[in-house]
C-alpha positions as a Python dict, from the first residue, in 0.01 Angstrom:
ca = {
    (1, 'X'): (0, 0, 0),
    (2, 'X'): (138, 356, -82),
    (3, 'X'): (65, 657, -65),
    (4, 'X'): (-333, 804, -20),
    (5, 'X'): (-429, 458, -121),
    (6, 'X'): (-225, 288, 205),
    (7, 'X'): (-418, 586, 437),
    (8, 'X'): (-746, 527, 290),
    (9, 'X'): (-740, 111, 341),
    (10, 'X'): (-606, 214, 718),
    (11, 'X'): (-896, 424, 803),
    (12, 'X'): (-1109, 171, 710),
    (13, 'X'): (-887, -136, 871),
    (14, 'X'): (-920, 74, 1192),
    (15, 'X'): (-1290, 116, 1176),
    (16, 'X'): (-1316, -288, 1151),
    (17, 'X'): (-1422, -328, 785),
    (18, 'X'): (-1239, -691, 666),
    (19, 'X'): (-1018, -612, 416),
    (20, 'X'): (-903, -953, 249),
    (21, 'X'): (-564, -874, 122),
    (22, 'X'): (-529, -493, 157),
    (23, 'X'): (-259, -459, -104),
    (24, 'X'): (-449, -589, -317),
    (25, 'X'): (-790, -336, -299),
    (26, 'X'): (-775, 17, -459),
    (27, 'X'): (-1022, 323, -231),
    (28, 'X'): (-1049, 567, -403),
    (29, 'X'): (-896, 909, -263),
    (30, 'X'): (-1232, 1104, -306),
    (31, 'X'): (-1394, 805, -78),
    (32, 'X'): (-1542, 916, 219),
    (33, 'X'): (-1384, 669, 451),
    (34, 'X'): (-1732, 761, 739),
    (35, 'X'): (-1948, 601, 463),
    (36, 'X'): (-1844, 278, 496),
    (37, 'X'): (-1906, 81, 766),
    (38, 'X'): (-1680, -99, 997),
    (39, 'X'): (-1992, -355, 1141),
    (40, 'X'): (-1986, -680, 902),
    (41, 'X'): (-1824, -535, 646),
    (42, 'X'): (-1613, -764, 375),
    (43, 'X'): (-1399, -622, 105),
    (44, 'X'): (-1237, -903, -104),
    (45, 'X'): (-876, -930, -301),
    (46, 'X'): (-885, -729, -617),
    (47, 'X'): (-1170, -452, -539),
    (48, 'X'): (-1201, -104, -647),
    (49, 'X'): (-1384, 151, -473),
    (50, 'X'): (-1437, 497, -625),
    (51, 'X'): (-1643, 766, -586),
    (52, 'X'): (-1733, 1069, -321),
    (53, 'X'): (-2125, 970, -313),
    (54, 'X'): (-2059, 600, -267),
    (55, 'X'): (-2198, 453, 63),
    (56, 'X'): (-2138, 8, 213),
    (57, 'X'): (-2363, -38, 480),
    (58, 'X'): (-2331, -328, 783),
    (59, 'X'): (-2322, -643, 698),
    (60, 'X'): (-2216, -620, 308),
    (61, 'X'): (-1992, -823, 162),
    (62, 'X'): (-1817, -719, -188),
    (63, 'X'): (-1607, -931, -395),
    (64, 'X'): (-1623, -1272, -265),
    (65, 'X'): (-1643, -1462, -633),
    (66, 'X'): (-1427, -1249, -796),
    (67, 'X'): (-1327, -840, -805),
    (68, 'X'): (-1576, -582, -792),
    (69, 'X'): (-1573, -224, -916),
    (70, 'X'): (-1812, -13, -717),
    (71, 'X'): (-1842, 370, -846),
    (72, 'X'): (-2100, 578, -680),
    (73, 'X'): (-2343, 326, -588),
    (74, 'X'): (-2556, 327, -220),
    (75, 'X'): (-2548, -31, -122),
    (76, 'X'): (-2754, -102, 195),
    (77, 'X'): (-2711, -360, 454),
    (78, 'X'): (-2620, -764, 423),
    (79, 'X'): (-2604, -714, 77),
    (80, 'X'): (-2380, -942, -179),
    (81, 'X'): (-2169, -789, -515),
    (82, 'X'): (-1965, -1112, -528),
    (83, 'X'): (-1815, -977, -866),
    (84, 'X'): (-1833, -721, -1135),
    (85, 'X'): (-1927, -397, -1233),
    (86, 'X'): (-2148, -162, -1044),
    (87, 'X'): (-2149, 250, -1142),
    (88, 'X'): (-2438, 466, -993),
    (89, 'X'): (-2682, 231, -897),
    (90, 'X'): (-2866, 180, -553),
    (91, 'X'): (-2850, -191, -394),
    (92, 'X'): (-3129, -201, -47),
    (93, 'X'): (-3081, -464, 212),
    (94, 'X'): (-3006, -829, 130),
    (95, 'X'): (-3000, -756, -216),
    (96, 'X'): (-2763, -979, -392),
    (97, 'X'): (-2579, -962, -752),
    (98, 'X'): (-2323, -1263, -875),
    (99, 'X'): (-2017, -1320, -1032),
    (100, 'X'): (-2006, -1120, -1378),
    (101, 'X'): (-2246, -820, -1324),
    (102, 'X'): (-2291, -546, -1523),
    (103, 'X'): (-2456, -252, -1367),
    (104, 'X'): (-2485, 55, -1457),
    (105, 'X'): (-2684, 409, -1390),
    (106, 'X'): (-3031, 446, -1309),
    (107, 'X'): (-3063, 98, -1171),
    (108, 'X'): (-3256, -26, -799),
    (109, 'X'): (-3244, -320, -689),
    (110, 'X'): (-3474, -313, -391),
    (111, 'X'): (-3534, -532, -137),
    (112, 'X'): (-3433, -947, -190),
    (113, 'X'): (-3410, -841, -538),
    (114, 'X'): (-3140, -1027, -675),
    (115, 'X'): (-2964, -1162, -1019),
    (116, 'X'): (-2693, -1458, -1052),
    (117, 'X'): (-2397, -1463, -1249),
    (118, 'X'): (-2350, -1246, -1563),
    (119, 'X'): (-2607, -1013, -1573),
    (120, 'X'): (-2676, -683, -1753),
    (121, 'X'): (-2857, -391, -1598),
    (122, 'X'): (-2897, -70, -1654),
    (123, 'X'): (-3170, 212, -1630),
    (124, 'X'): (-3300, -130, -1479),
    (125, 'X'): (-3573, -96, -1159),
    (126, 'X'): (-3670, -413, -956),
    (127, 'X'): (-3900, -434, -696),
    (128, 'X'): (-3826, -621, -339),
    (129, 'X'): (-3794, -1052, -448),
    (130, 'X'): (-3748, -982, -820),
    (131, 'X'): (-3496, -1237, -929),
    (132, 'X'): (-3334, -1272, -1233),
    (133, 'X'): (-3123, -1556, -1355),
    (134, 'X'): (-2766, -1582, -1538),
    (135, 'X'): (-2636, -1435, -1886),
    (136, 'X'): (-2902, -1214, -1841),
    (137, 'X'): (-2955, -864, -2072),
    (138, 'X'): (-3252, -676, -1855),
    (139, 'X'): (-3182, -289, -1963),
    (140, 'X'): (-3471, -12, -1956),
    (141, 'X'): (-3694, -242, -1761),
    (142, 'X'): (-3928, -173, -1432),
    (143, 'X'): (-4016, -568, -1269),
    (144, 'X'): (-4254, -623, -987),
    (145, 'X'): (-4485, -912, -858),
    (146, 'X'): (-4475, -1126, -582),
    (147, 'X'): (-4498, -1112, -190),
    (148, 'X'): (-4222, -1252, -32),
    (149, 'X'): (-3864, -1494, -126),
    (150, 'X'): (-4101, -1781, -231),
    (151, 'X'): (-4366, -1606, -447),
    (152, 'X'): (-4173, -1398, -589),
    (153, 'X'): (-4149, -1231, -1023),
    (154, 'X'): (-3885, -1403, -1197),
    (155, 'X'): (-3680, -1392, -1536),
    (156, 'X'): (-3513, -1737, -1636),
    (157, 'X'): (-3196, -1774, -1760),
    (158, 'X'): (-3030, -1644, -2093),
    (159, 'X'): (-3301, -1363, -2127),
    (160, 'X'): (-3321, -1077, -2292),
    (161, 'X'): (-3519, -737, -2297),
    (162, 'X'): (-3468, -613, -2699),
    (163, 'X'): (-3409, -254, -2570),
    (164, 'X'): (-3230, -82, -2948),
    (165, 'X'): (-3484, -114, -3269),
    (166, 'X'): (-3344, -141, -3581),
    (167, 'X'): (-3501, 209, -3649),
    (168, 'X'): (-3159, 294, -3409),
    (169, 'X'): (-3350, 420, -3122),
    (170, 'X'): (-3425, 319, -2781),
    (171, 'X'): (-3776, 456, -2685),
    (172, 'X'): (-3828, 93, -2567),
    (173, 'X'): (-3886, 65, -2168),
    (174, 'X'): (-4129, -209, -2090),
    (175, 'X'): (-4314, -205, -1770),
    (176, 'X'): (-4333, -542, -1665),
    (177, 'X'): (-4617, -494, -1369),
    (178, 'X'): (-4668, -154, -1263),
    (179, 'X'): (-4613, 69, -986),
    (180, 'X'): (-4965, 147, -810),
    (181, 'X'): (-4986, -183, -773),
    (182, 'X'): (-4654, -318, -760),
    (183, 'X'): (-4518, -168, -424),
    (184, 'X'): (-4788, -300, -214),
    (185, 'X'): (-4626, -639, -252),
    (186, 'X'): (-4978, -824, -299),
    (187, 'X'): (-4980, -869, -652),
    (188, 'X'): (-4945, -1224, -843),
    (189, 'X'): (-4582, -1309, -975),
    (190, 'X'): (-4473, -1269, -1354),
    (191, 'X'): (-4242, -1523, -1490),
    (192, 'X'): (-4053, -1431, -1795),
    (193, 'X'): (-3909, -1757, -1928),
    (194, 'X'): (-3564, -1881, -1988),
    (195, 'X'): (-3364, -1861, -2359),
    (196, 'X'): (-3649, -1608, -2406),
    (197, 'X'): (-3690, -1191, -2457),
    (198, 'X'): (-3903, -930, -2498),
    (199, 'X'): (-3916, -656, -2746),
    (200, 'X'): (-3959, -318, -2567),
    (201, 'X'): (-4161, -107, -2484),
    (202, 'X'): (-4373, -359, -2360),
    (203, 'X'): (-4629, -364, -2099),
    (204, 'X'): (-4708, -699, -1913),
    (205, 'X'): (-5015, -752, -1637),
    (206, 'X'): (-4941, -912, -1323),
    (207, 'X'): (-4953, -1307, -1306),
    (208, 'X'): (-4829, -1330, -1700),
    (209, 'X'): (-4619, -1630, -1779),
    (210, 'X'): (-4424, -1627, -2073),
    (211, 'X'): (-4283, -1997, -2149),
    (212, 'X'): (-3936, -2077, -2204),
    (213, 'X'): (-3826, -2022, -2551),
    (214, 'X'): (-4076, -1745, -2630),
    (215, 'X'): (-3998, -1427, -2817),
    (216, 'X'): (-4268, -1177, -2725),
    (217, 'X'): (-4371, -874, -2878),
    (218, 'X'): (-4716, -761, -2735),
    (219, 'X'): (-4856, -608, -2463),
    (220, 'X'): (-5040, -835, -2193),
    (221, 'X'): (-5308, -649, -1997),
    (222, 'X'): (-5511, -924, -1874),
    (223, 'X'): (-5368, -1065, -1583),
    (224, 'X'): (-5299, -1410, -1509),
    (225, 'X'): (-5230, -1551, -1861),
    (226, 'X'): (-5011, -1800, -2009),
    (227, 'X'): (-4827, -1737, -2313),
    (228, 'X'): (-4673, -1941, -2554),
    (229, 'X'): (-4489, -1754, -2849),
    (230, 'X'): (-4508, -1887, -3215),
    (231, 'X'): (-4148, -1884, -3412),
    (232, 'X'): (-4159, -1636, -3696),
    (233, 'X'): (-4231, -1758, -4039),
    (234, 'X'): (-3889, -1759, -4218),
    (235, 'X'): (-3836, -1504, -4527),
    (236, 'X'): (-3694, -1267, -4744),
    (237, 'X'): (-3836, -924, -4738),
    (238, 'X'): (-3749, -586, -4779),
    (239, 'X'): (-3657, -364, -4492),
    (240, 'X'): (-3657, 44, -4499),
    (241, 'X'): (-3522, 227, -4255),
    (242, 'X'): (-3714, 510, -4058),
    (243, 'X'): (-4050, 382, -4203),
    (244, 'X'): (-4223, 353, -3812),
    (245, 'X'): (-4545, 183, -3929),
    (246, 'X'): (-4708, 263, -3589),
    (247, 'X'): (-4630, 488, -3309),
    (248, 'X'): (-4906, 514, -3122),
    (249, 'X'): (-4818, 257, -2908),
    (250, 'X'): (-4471, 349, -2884),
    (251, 'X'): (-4596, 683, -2727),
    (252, 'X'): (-4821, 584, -2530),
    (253, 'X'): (-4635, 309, -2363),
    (254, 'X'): (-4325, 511, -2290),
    (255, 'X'): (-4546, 818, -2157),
    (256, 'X'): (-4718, 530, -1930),
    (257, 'X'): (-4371, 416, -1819),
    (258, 'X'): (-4252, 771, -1722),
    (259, 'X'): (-4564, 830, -1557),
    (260, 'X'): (-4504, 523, -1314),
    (261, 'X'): (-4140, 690, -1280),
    (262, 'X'): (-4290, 1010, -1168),
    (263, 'X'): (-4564, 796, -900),
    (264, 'X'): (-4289, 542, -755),
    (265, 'X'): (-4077, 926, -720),
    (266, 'X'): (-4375, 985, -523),
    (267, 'X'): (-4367, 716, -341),
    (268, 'X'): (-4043, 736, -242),
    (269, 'X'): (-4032, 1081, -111),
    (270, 'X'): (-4359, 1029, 102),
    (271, 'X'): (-4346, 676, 181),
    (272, 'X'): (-4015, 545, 208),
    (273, 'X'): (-3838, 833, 364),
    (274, 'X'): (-4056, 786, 690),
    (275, 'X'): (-3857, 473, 707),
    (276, 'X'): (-3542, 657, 755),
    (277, 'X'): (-3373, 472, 1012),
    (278, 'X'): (-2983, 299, 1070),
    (279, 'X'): (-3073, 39, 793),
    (280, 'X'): (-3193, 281, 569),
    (281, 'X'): (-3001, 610, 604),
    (282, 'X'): (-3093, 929, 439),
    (283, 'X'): (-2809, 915, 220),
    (284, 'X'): (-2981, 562, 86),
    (285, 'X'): (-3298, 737, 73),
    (286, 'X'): (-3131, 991, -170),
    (287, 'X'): (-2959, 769, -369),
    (288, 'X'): (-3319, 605, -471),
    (289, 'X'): (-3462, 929, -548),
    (290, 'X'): (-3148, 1033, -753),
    (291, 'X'): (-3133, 687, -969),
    (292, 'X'): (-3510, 731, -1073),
    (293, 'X'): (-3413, 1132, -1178),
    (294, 'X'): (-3197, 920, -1384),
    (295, 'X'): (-3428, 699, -1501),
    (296, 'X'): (-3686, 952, -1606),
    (297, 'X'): (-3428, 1160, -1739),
    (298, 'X'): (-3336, 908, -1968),
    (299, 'X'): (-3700, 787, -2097),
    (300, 'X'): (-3764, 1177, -2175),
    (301, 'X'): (-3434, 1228, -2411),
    (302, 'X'): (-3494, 862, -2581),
    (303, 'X'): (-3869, 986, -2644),
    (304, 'X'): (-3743, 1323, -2748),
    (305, 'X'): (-3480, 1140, -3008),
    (306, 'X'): (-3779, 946, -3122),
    (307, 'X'): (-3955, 1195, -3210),
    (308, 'X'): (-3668, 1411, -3378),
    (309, 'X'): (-3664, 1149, -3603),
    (310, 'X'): (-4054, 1155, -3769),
    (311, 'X'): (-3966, 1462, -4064),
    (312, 'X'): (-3751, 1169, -4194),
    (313, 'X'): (-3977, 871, -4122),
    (314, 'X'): (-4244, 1071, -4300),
    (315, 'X'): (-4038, 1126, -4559),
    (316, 'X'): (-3970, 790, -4632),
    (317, 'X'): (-4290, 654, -4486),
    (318, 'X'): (-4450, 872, -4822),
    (319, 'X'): (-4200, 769, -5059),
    (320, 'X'): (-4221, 365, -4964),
    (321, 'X'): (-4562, 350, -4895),
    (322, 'X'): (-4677, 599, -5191),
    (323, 'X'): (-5056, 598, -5230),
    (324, 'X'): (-5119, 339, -4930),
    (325, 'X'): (-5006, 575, -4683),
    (326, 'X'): (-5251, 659, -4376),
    (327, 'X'): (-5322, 995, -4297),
    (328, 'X'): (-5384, 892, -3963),
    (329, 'X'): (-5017, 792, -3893),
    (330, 'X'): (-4919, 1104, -4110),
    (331, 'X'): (-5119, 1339, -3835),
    (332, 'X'): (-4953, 1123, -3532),
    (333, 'X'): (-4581, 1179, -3692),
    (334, 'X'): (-4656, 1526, -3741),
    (335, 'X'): (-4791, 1607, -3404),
    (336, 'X'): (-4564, 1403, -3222),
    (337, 'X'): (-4257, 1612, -3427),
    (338, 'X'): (-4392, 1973, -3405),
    (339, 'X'): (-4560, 1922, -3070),
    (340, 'X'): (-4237, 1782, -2835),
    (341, 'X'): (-4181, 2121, -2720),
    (342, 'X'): (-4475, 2125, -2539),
    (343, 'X'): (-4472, 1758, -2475),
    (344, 'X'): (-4161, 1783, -2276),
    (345, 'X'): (-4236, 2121, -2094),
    (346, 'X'): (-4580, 1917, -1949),
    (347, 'X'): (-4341, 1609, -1841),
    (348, 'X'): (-4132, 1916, -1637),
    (349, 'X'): (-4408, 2091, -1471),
    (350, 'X'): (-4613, 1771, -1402),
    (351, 'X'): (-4291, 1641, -1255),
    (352, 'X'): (-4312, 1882, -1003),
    (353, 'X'): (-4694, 1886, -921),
    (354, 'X'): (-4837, 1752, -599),
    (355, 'X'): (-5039, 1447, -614),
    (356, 'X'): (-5354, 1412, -452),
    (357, 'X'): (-5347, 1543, -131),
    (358, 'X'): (-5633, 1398, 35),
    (359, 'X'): (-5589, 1049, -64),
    (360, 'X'): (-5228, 1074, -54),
    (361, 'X'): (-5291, 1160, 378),
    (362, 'X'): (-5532, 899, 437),
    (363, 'X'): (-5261, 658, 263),
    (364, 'X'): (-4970, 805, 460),
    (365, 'X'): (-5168, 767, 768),
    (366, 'X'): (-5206, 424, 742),
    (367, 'X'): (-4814, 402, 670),
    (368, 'X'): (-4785, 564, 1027),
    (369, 'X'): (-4976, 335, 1211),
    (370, 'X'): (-4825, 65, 1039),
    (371, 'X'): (-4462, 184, 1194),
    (372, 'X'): (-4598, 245, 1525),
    (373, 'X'): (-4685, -60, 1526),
    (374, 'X'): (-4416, -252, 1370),
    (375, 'X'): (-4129, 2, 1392),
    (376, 'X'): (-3947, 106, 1069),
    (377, 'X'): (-3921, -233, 920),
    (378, 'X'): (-4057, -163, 529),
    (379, 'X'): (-4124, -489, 418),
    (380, 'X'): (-4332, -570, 739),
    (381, 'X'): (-4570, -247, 740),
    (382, 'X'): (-4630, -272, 371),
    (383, 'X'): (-4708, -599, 379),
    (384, 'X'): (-4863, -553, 745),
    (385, 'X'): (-5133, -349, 537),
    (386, 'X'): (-5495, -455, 473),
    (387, 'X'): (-5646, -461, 185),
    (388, 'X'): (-5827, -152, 180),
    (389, 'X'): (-5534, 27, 306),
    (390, 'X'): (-5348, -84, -20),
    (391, 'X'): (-5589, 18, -235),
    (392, 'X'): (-5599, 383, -80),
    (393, 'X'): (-5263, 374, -151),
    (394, 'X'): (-5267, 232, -514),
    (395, 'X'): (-5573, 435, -541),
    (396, 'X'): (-5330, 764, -484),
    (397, 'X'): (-5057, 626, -665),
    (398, 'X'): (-5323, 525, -977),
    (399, 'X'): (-5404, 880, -975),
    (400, 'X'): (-5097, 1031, -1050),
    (401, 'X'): (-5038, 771, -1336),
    (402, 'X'): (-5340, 859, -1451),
    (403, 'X'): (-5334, 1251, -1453),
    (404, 'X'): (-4993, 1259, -1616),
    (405, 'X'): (-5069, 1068, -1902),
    (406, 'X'): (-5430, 1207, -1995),
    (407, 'X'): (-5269, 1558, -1957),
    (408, 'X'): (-4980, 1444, -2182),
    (409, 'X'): (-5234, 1326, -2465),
    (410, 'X'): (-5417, 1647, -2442),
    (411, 'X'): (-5117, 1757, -2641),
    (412, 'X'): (-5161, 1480, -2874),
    (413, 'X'): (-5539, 1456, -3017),
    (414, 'X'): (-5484, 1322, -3307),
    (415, 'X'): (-5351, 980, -3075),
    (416, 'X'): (-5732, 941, -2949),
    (417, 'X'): (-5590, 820, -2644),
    (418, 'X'): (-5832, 591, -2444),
    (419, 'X'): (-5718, 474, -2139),
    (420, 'X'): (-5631, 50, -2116),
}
């Protein structure tokens, strides 16, 4: 050890964080040495820590299958990076990555959440018991379902979300559950099956099954289905570029997706910041709030480049298409082009806008018994809840999903948005 590095690994030596092999482990100098715990802590040979903003809680063990790069990530307590990659995501207690992760901004991995060896996340949200298997490509992705470690959403191994269109964009989040419903921890699993994907944006009901093998491409609002994916008809046709044949759906699922952004931001500054405790320091709290920023951030500048792109598309949607072309899709292209602007300034302002008061408060009261009763354990008052307690609260959080995206499609008439 030399230098800053040697006084960095002492500070932490002398606060009781096991350091496997100091000479080993890199700390960054902009580390701040009080963020990391000395209680249970385990840093393995070959680790690099960097980053002012980064935060190890008790109990968390990084490295133990093979080196792990942390960069400005908030992990919580007792949880596991046993190797990889981690920049500027947020990891909550007993959360658990393997050997071979990839994970970059904007992801949460809440709760129990956890994914096995070589997997790829980023802009990538999962709610508490999501678990996701190995060699694994889950980018731009929000996954709920389940109630505890043994009903709990799952993605099988060798999956993929299809998050880049051959158009070359990346409007293509898929909301796999939803958030009103999601973080009251009642709803039926999802199971996304191995050697599978899913072409984004997508938007999948709770208690869908999706069988090994399958390749979907449709949404799934019924819940409770069973689907079994036909292989595509082999051929030979012409492709041309820019064309969009529909985007409609494109809009309205990634306006649906940033509206459950904007309600689980919600839901995090009312809700989980009363649970502010030693587990679950402020700092945590902030990082969540910080990562979904990101997260909406980045759905708002892929929609934006999408719809930069519709002058051309009409262009050669016209040209290709010649006499068959719909006005209807003209109009949408059009207004989805000339009327961004606006789009985007209504995505700022309702960003800011309070919810619901009243049935926000009778929620929030319910969230306060709930921790006088049970102290600030999350996972025990939410799921401590009746069940018209969680539907006050998905009632609230419904609401703001709701009002964003009606007031969004006030912009765009010619979308004759209904809601589904």
């Amino acid at each position: 050890m030399k230098g800053q590095n040697s006084s960095q690994i002492e500070k932490l030596l002398t606060k009781g964080v096991k350091i496997h092999n100091p000479e080993s482990v890199e700390i960054g100098d902009e580390v701040l040495t009080e963020r990391i715990s000395g209680n249970g802590v385990h840093i393995y040979p070959g680790c690099r820590i960097f980053g002012s903003s980064t935060i190890i809680l008790k109990g968390s063990i990084i490295g133990y299958e093979g080196p792990v790069t942390i960069e400005n990530c908030q992990v919580g307590p007792d949880v596991e990076l046993k190797g990889g990659f981690f920049r500027e995501a947020v990891f909550l207690k007993n959360a658990a990555a393997g050997s071979g992760s990839h994970v970059r901004e904007g992801t949460i991995l809440e709760e129990y959440s956890s994914i096995a060896h070589t997997a790829g996340l980023k802009q990538t949200i999962l709610f508490p018991f999501v678990t996701l298997g190995s060699l694994i490509n889950f980018c731009d992705c929000l996954m709920c379902g389940g109630r505890s470690r043994k009903d709990h959403s799952e993605v099988g191994s060798s999956y993929i979300h299809f998050n880049f269109t051959p158009n070359q964009d990346k409007a293509t989040a898929s909301l796999i559950g939803d958030v009103p419903n999601g973080v009251m921890l009642n709803q039926n699993p999802i199971f996304l099956g191995g050697q599978g994907g899913l072409v984004g944006p997508c938007r999948l009901a709770f208690g869908t099954i999706i069988a090994a093998g399958s390749i979907y491409r449709k949404d799934v609002l019924k819940p409770d289905r069973l689907l079994v994916e036909k292989g595509i008809t082999g051929g030979d046709i012409s492709f041309n570029k820019g064309i969009y044949q529909s985007v409609k759906r494109i809009v309205k699922n990634n306006t649906i997706y940033i509206a459950n952004l904007m309600a689980l931001k919600q839901w995090y500054i009312h809700v989980r910041s009363q649970f502010v405790s030693d587990d679950f320091p402020e700092a945590l709290c902030d990082g969540l709030k910080e990562k979904l920023d990101m997260g909406i951030d980045e759905r708002l500048k892929r929609l934006k480049g999408l719809s930069q792109k519709m002058p051309e598309s009409i262009a050669a949607y016209q040209k290709n298409i010649n006499k068959e072309a719909m006005s209807s899709l003209l109009l949408q292209k059009n207004e989805l082009f000339n009327r961004w602007d606006e789009m985007e300034g209504s995505f700022k302002l309702l960003r800011k806008e309070e919810s619901d008061r009243q049935t926000k408060d009778v929620f929030l009261e319910k969230i306060f018994l709930g921790i006088k009763k049970r102290g600030k354990d999350y996972l025990s008052v939410i799921k401590g809840l009746d069940i018209e307690d969680s539907k006050s609260g998905t009632l609230w959080l419904q609401g703001i999903v709701d009002h964003i995206t009606a007031e969004i499609f006030k912009i765009l008439p010619s979308f004759n948005y209904v809601k589904k």
